[in-house]
N, C-alpha and C positions, 0 to 999 in steps of 0.2 A: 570336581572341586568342592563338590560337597555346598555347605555354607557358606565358603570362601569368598569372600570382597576383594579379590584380585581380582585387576583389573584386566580388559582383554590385551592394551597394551603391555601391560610385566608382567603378564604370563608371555608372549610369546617372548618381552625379552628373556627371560628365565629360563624359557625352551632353548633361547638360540645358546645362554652361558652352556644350558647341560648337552647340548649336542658339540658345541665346539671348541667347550674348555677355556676358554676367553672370557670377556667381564664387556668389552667392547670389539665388535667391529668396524676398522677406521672405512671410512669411507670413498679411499681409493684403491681401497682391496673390491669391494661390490663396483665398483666402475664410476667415471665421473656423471655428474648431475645423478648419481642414483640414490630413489630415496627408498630407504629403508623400510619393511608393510610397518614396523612397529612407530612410527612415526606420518603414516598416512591415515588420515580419519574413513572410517567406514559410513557410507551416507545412503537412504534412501530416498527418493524421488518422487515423490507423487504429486503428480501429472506431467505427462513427457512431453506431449506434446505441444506446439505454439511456443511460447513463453519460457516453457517447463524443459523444453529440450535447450535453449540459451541459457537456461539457470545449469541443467546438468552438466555442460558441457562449460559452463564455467567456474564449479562448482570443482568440479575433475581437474582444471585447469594443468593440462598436460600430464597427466598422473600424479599432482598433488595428491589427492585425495583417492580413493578407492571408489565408484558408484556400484555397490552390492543388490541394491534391489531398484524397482522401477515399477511402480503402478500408476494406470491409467484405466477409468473406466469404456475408453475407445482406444485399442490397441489399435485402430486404423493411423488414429492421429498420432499414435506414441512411436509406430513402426520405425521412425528416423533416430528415434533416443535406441530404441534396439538393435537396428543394425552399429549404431556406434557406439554399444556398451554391450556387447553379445554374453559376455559371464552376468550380467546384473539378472538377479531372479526376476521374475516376470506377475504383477498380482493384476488386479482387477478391482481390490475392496482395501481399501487401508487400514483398516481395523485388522484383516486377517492378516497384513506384510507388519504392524505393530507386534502382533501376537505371536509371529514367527520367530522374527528375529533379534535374537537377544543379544546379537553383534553389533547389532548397528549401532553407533554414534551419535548420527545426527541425522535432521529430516529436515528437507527441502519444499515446499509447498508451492504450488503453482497452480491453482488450481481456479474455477471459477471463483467470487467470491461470497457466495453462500455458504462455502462448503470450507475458507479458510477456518475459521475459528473452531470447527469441530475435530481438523483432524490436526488441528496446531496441537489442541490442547491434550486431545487421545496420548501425540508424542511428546507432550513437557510431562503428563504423568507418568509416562512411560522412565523417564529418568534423559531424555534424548533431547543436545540443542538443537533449536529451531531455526530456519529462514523460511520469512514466508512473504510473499509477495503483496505489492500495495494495492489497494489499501488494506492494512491490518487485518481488518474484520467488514463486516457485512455492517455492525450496528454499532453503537456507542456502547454497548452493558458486554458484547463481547470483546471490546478493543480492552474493557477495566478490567474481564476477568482475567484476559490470556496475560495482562501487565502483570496483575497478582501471582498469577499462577507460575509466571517463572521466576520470580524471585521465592517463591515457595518453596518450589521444585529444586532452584539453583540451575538452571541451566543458562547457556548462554544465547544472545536471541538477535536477530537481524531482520530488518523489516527490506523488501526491495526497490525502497527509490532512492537511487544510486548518486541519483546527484545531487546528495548528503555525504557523500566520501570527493565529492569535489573538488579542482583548485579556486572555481568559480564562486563559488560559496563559503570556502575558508578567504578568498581576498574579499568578499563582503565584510565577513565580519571584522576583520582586522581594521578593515576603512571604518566602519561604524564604531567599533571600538575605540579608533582615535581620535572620533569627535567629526568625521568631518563633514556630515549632515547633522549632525547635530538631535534631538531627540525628533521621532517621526510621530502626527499624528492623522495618520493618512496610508493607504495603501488602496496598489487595483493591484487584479489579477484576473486573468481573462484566456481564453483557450478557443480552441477551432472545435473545439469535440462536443458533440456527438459524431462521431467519422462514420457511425454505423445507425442501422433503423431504431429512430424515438419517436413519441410521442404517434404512436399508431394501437390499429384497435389489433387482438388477438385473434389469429384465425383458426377456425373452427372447426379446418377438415383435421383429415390424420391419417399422415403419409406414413409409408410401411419404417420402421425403425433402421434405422443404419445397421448393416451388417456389423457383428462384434462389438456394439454398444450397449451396454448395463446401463439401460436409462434408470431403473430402482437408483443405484448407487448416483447414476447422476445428479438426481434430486436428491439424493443426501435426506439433506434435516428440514428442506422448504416445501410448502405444501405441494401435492401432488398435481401435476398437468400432462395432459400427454405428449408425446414425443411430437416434436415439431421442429424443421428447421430454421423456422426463427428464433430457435433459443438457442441450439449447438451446430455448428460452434462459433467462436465468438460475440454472435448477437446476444448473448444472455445480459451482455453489459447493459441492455435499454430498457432489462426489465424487473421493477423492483423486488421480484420473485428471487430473482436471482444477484442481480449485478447492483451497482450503487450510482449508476448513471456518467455523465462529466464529471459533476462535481468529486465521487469517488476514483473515477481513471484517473485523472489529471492531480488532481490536488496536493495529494501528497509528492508530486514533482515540482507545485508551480508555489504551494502556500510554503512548504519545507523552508526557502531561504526567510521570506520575512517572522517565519514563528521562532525560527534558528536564530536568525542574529537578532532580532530586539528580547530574545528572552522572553517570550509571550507563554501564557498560561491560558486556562480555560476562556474561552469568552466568556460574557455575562449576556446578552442582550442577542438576538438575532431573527432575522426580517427578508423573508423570500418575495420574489413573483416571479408568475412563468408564462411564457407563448403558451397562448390558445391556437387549437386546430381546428378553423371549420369547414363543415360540407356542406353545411345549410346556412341560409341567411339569420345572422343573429345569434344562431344557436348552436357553441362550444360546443365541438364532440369533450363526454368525460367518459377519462383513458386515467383510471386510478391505478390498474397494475403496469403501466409502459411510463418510462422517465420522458419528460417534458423534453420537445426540440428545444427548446433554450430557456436559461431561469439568470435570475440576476438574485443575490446573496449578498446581504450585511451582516458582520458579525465587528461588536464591538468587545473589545479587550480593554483591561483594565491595567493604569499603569503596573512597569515592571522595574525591579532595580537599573536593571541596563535602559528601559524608555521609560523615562519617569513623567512620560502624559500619556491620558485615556487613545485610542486610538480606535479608529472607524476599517476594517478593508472590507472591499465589495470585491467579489465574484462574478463575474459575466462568462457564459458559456453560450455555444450555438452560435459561433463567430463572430459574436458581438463581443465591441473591445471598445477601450476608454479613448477618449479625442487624444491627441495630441496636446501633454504641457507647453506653460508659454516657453519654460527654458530646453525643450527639446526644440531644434530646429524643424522648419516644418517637410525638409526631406530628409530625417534621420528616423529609422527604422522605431517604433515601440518596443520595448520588449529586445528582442535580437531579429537580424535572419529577417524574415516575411513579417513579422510583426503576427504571426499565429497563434502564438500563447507569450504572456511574460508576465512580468511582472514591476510596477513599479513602487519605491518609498519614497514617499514625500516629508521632506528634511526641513529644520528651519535652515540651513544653510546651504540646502540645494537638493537634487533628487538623485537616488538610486536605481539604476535598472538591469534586468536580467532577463536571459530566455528561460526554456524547458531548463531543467536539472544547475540553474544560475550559469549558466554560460555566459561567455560575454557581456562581462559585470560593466558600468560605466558608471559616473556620476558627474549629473550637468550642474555646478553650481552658480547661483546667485548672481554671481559678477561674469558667467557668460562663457567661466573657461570649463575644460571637458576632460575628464581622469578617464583613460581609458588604463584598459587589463592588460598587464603587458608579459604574464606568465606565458606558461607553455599552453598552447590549442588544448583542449577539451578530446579525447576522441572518445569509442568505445572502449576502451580499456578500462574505460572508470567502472564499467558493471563487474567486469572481473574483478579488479581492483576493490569492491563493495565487500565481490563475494570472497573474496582471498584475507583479505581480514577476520573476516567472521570466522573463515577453517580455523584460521590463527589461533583466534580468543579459543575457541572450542578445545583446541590442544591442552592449551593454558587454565582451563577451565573456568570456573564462575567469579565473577569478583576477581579478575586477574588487573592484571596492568592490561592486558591487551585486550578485555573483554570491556576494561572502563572507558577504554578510547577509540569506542566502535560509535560507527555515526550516528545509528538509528537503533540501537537495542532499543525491547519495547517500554524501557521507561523513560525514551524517548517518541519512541513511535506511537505509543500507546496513547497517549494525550495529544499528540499531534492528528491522529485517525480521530479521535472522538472528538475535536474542533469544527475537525472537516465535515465529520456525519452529522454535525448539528447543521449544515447546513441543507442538506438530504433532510431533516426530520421538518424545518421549515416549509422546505417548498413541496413536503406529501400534508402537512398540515393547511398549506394554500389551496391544495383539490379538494379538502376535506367541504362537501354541502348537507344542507337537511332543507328538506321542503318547505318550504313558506305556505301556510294553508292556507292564508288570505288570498293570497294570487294563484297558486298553483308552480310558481317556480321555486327557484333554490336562494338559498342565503351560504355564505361562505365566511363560518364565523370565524376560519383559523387564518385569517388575511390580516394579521395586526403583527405587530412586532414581540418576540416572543421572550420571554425573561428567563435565564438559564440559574439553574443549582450545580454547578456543574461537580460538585463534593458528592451531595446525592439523584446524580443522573435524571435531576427532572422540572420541567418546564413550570416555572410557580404559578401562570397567569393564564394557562388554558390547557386541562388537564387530559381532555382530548388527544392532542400532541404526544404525549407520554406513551401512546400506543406503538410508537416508533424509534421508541429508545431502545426496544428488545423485539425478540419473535418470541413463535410457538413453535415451535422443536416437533418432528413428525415422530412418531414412534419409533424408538428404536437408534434415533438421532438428539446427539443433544451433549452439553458441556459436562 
C-alpha cells in the first residue's frame, strides 16, 4: 500500500468488492447476528489477567470486537485470557505488541496503576483508542498529560468506572437538575477499603520470583524493588510505589456521581489525616512507602453553574463512615446494601444518597418523605455496557456523536482522577517529618490544609507537597 492512508477497514472492504463483484454484502447472506471482520474493531489487551481478563472478555463481547493480541507480564495470571482468546498474539512487553502491530485499533489497559499512563500514552501516540482502567493515572501531571494527549492525537478514550454509564447516576442527575435538593453544600463519601495489606512496613527477604514473571517490565517506570509477594499480585494497591491506595481504588466509583451531577471542577483548598500504626508505646511506626490503614480527606470546591455555593466533601476510608443524618431514619442503610461505601449530598431541600457505582439513588427530604429509584435494578451488564459504547465511539471515530456521549472520556476522567489524587497528595504530605534538633523528634510541617493551582498542577502554600504531583520515570520508562 505503499504511503497509502487506507484505512484497514476499506481496504478489506475494497478486498471483499474485488473478490466478489458486489459493492455490499447484505447481512442475511453471511448468516443472522453475523457481523461482518470489516465492521469489528481489532483490540489489544494488556494485562489479561484479574480485571484485564473481565475488560477482554467484555471488551470482545460475544465477537463484537476482534481481541488480536494479549500481553501480560505474568502469563501465569493471563493463562485464562489465553485459553479464551487462543488466536490473540501472545507478548510480555507492550512497547514490543505497540511496535508490532499496525492493525490494531484500539488498546485496553488493565494493568497496575503505575504502569497506566505510560502504556496509555505509548498507544494514543501510536494513533490507537484507548480504555484504561480507574483510576486514570498513578499522579495528577499524568492524568493532564494523557487528557492532552488525546485530544492531540484524536482518539477516542474511556476510563473504567462504569458506574458513570449508569441508570443510577443518570436518575441523580435528572432529580438534581430539577431542583429537588436544591443547591448542595456538603458531601460524604466513605468506603470499606483498604480490603488488602496497608499501612505495614516492607519486608526485606526475597523469595525466588514467580515462574514466567518479567518482574523488569513489572516495574515499568517506578523505582526499582525486588520481587516480593507483597506487591504481585494485587497487593501493589497499598504501596505508593505502585498502587494509589483507597482513595485511588475506590474514588473514581464513589466521588464520580457527586463531581457528575453538581458540575464540580478542580478543588481549591484540600486537608488530609491518617491512622497511625504502633508497636511501641508513644511511638508511630513511619511507613512513607505503604498507604495509611485509614485517612480522612477534605477537599473544598468552588461554586459551579449547576451548584452555585462553595461546597466542602470529606473522604473517609478504612471503614470509617459518616453517622447517620437526622433525616435518614435511624434503621435505614447509609449509602446502599451494608452501608460499606456510598455516598451522601446534603441539599437545602433534603439529601441524596447512593451506593458503589450510584446504585440505589434515594432522596430523604425536609418534610420526612423518601423518593426512592424506581428504574430497572443495576446488574453487571453495566461494565459491558461501559465497555460496548466505547467499541461504538471508536468505530465512529473522534469527535463523533458517539464518542461525545461517552460517560467518562478523559476530558472527563482526566480531571476527575486529578481531584481524587489531590487527595493522595494531601495525605503523603501529612507523613512528610524533619527532625526537630531541639528535642531530637520530628515535626510534621505538611499537616495544614493545603491550597491548590489546580490550572498549574501546584500546591501555593507548601511547596514540599508538589513532589507528588509527578514521579521520576526509571530509565527507559517515561511519557
Amino acid at each position: 500500500m505503499g504511503k497509502s492512508k487506507t484505512s484497514r477497514r476499506s481496504f478489506i472492504k475494497k478486498t471483499t468488492v474485488a473478490l466478489t463483484g458486489v459493492s455490499i454484502i447484505p447481512r442475511h447472506v453471511l448468516g443472522q447476528g453475523f457481523i461482518p471482520p470489516s465492521d469489528k474493531l481489532n483490540v489489544a489487551v494488556i494485562g489479561g489477567g484479574g480485571k484485564g481478563f473481565s475488560d477482554a472478555v467484555n471488551t470482545y463481547n460475544n465477537g463484537a470486537s476482534n481481541i488480536a493480541a494479549i500481553c501480560d507480564v505474568d502469563w501465569n495470571r493471563a493463562s485464562k485470557a489465553f485459553e479464551k482468546f487462543p488466536l490473540a498474539k501472545k507478548y510480555k512487553d507492550y512497547r514490543k505488541l505497540i511496535d508490532d502491530l499496525k492493525d490494531i485499533d484500539a488498546v485496553t489497559v488493565s494493568t497496575p496503576d503505575h504502569t497506566h499512563a505510560v502504556i496509555a500514552m505509548a498507544a494514543i501516540k501510536s494513533g490507537k483508542h484507548v480504555y484504561v482502567q480507574k483510576p486514570l493515572t498513578h499522579n495528577i501531571y499524568e492524568a493532564r498529560m494523557l487528557t492532552e494527549a488525546a485530544n492531540r492525537y484524536k482518539v477516542v478514550t474511556q476510563m473504567g468506572n462504569q458506574g458513570a454509564s449508569g441508570e443510577g447516576v443518570k436518575q441523580m442527575a435528572t432529580w438534581f437538575n430539577e431542583g429537588k435538593i436544591g443547591s448542595v453544600n456538603k458531601v460524604d463519601v466513605w468506603t470499606n477499603r483498604p480490603i488488602w495489606p496497608q499501612g505495614i512496613a516492607a519486608q526485606t527477604n526475597k523469595p525466588q520470583i514467580i515462574n514466567g514473571l518479567d518482574w523488569d517490565s513489572w516495574i515499568g517506570p517506578a523505582e526499582m524493588v525486588d520481587y516480593h509477594p507483597q506487591y504481585h499480585p494485587f497487593k501493589w494497591r497499598g504501596w505508593w510505589n505502585f498502587g494509589t491506595g483507597a482513595l485511588g481504588d475506590m474514588g473514581c466509583h464513589l466521588i464520580d456521581p457527586p463531581y457528575r451531577v453538581l458540575g464540580l471542577e478542580y478543588p481549591i483548598e484540600v486537608e488530609s489525616s491518617v491512622g497511625a500504626v504502633f508497636k511501641k508505646d508513644w511511638i508511630p511506626e513511619y511507613l512513607p512507602h505503604s498507604c495509611p490503614p485509614s485517612s480522612r480527606t477534605q477537599l473544598t470546591f468552588k461554586a459551579t453553574e449547576k451548584n452555585p455555593v462553595d461546597l466542602k466533601m470529606t473522604w473517609t476510608d478504612g471503614g470509617l463512615r459518616p453517622f447517620h443524618p437526622d433525616l435518614i431514619p435511624p434503621d435505614h442503610p447509609i449509602g446502599a446494601n451494608n452501608s460499606s461505601n456510598g455516598v451522601i449530598m446534603y441539599g437545602e431541600k433534603g439529601i441524596m444518597t447512593c451506593g458503589t457505582y450510584g446504585v440505589n439513588p434515594k432522596i430523604y427530604f425536609n418534610n420526612g418523605e423518601i423518593l426512592l429509584y424506581e428504574g430497572k435494578a443495576e446488574n453487571w451488564n453495566l461494565e459491558n455496557g461501559h465497555q460496548a459504547t466505547w467499541v461504538e465511539a471508536c468505530k465512529t471515530g473522534y469527535k463523533s456523536d458517539k464518542h461525545n456521549k461517552l460517560t467518562s472520556s478523559f476530558d472527563y476522567a482526566g480531571p476527575l482522577t486529578e481531584s481524587i489524587l489531590m487527595g493522595n497528595l494531601a495525605i503523603r504530605s501529612y507523613n512528610l517529618r524533619e527532625k526537630n534538633k531541639s528535642n531530637n523528634k520530628f515535626n510534621y510541617p505538611g499537616r495544614k490544609k493545603l491550597l491548590w493551582d489546580g490550572k498549574q498542577m501546584r500546591v501555593t502554600n507548601f511547596k514540599e507537597a508538589n513532589q507528588f504531583v509527578r514521579r521520576e520515570y526509571r530509565k527507559g520508562w517515561s511519557l
